[in-house]
N, C-alpha and C positions, 0 to 999 in steps of 0.2 A: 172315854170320849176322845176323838180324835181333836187333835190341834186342827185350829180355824187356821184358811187357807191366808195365807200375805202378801204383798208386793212389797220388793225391795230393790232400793236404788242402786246400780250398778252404773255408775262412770255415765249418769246420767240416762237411762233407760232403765224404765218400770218393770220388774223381772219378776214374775209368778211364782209362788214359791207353796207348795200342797204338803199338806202329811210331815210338817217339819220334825216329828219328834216319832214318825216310825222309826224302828232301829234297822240298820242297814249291816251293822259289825257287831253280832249280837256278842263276843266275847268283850266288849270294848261296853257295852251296857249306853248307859248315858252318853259316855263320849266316840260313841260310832254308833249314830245318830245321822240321818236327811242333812238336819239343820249343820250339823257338825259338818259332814263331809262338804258341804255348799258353801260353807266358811270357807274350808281351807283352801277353795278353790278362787273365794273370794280375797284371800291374803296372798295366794301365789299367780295371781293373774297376769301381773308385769311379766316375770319370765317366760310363762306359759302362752301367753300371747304372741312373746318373741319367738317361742317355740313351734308354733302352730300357722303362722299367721300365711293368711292364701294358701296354708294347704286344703287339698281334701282333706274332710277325716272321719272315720268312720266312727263308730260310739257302741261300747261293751253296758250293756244296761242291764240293773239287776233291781225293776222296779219294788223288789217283793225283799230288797237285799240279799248280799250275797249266800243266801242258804237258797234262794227264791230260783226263778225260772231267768234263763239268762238272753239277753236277744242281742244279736250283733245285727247293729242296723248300719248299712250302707246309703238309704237314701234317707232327706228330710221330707215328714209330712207334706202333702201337698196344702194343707192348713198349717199354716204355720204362724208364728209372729212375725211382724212388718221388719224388723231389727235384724232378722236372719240372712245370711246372705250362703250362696250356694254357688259353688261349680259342677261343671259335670263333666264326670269322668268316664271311661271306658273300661270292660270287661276284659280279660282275656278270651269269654265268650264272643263279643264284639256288643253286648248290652251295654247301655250306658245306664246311668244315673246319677240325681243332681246330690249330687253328695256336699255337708255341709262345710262352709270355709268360716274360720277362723279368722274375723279381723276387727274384734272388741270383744273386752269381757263379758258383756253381758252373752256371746254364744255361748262363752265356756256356764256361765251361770242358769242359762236356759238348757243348755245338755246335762248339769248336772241334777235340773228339778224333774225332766227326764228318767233318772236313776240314773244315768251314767258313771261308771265307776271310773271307768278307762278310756284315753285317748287315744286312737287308732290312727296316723297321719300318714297321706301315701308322704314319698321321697321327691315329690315337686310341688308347684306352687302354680296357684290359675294366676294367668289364662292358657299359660304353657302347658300340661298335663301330659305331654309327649315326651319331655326330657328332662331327665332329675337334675335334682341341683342337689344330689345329697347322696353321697356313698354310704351304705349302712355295714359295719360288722359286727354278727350276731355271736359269742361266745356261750354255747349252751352247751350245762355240765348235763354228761348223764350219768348213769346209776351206777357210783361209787368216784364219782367227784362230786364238788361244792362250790361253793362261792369262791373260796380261796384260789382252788385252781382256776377258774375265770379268771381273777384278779392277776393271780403271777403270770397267766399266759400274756393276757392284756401289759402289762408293764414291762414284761421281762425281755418276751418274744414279739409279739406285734407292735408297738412302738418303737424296738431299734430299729424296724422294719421302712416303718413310716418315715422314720426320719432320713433312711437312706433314699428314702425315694424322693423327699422333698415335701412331702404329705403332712399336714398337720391333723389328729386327730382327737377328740373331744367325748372323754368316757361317762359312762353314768351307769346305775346300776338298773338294772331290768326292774327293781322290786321285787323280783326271785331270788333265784340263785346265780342269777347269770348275768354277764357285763354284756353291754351295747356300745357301739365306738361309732359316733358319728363324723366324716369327711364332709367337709362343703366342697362339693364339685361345680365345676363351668356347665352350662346345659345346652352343651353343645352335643351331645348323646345320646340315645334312645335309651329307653330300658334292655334290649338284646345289649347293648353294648357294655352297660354300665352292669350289670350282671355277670360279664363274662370280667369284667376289670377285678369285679368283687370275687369269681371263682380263683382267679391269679393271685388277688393277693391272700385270700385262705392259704392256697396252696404252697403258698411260700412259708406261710405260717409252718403249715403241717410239715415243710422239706426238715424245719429249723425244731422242730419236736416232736420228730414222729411217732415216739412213745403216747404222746400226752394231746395231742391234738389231733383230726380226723378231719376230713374234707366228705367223707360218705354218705350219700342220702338216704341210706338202708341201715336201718338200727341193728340188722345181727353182724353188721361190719365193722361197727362201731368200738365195740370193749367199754372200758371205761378208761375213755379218753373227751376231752370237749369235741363237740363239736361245731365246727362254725357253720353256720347258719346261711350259705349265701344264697338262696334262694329269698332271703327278704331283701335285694334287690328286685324281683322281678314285678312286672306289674301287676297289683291289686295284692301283694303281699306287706301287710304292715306288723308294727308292733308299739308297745306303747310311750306316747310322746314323754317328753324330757318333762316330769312334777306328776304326771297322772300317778292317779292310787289303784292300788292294785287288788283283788280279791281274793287277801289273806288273812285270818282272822286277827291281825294285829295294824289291818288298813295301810301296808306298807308302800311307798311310795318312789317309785322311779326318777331316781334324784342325780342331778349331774356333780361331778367331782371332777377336784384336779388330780392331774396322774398320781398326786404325794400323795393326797387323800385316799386314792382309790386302794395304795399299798396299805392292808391294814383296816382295811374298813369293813363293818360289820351292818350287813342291808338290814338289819332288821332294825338299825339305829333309827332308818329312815319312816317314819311316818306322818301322817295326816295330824296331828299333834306336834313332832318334833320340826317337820324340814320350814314350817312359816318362820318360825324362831330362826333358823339357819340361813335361812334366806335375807332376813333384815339385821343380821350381824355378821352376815361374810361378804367377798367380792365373786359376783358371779361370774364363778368358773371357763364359764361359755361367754364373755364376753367379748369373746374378739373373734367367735365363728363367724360372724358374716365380714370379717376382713376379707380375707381371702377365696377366693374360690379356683379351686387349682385343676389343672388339667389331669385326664387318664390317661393321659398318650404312655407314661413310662410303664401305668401296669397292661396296657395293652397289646405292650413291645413283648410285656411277661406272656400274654396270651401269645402270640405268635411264638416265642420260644417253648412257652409247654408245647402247641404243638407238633413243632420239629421233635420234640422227644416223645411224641405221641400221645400226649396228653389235650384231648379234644374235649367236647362241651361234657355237662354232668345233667344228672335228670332232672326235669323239670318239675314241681308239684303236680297230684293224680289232675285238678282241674283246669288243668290247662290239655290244649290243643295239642295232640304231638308237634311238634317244633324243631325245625329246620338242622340238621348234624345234632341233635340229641340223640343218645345211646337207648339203647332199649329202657322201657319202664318198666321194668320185669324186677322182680328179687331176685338177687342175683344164686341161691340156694333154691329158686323154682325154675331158673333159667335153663334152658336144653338148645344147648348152641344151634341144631340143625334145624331147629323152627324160625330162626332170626337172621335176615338176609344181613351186608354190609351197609343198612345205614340204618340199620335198629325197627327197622318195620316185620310184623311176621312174613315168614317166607310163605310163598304160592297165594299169597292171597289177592284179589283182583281188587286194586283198590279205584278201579275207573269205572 
């Protein structure tokens, strides 16, 4: 017999709450659980809130849990609760959609009776939705690295980086295998701009390890080396926010860390179980990300010096629009130079 449906008080707003005792983590039995995972979102709301708050963001939901059928919802119902609040954002398509903002617990609490497992938030904040306030670096291992090489690249090689530049940055771990470095930037920038800041400072990464890190968008380029991710600058590319749980059978959880932390630390430490506890007996990490907000002008300078050495824009994801000096979106192993004119469009074709 299914559990009777409840309302639960969130920071003063009546929050709907269905099916609290389906299992959503069946390895986790009892304690990866509806009700479960809507706690921990109710214990870590402070930071998450701060995490979130006026962005878009879009919602990874697994109302059947994670064995169930999965749906990446971009807009909120047109029925919604009165308490929900929405921006709307733009496509690369040029679609828009009111995609929902974050600014009280009770949204996180109503996405997650939703089934949301994961928080998805673009890199700005309404009303602005044209220029980021947030440089993202993605460190993704692939197949024959792990966590650890995320973690030594991230401490080793990209933060002397950041510090030569003046840059403060603010790590946590994906919930996977892979680290995410969050920069609070000025938003004075579009997304072309702030994308190209983020291909510079990859590639500086990649100058300083080139064994071990990859700026490549084509996986048979890659080896096994990380890869950094910078195409999750560009617009309507996210990943998941700083506390969201992740769809691992042990409920792992994308949790921010100080650099010391990061050396040594084991993600799977990190769960919907352990990080409330860590949260109300440590100092949050990220507490002084919104000090600062610093400018891209020095990795931009880096952009205009890549290109003097001829190093020009990088491919954009398949669903976007071809885009302005991007290079062919070809594999580079299907490529046949004499079909591809000099600005990466097929040759002879009439595009008027």
């Amino acid at each position: 017999m299914a559990s009777p449906a409840t309302e639960v008080d969130v920071d003063g707003v009546a929050v709907r709450l269905t099916s609290p005792d389906k299992v959503y983590f069946p390895k986790l039995g009892a304690g990866g659980t509806k009700r479960v995972l809507f706690d921990y979102y109710l214990a870590v709301a402070q930071p998450m809130v701060a995490a979130l708050r006026d962005r878009p963001t879009h919602l990874q939901r697994f109302p059947d849990g994670i064995d169930g059928e999965e749906i990446y919802q971009k807009r909120v119902p047109a029925k919604h609760p009165d308490y929900l609040e929405t921006c709307q954002v733009t496509f690369p398509s040029g679609r828009t959609a009111d995609a929902l903002k974050v600014t009280h617990p009770s949204a996180i609490a109503w996405a997650a009776q939703m089934g949301t497992i994961t928080f998805h938030p673009w890199q700005v904040r309404c009303p602005d939705v044209e220029h980021p306030d947030e440089l993202r670096v993605d460190l993704d291992p692939q197949p024959g690295t792990d966590f650890d090489d995320a973690a030594e690249i991230a401490v080793e090689v990209l933060k002397p980086v950041l510090d030569e530049l003046g840059l403060v940055g603010y790590p946590k771990t994906s919930g996977g295998r892979g680290v995410h470095v969050f920069i609070r930037i000025k938003p004075d920038w579009d997304f072309i701009a702030v994308r190209r800041a983020g291909i510079a400072l990859a590639r500086e990464v990649e100058r300083r390890a080139p064994d071990r890190v990859t700026t490549s968008w084509w996986k048979e380029e890659r080896g096994e080396r990380l890869f950094i991710d910078y195409n999750q600058n560009a617009r309507d590319r996210t990943f998941a926010s700083a506390y969201s749980a992740r769809r691992t059978q042990i409920a792992t959880v994308s949790t921010p860390l100080s650099w010391a932390d990061l050396s040594g630390a084991d993600p799977d430490d990190y769960t919907i179980s352990t990080v409330p506890k860590l949260v109300a007996s440590r100092k949050d990490p990220w507490a002084d990300l919104e000090k600062v907000a610093h400018s891209i002008e020095p990795l931009l300078e880096m952009v205009a010096a890549d290109e003097e050495r001829g190093l020009a824009d990088l491919p954009y994801p398949p669903s976007y629009p071809k885009m302005p000096g991007e290079p062919p979106r070809v594999q580079p192993s299907k490529k046949v130079a004499e079909h591809w004119d000099a600005d990466g469009n097929p040759a002879g074709r009439d595009r008027h």
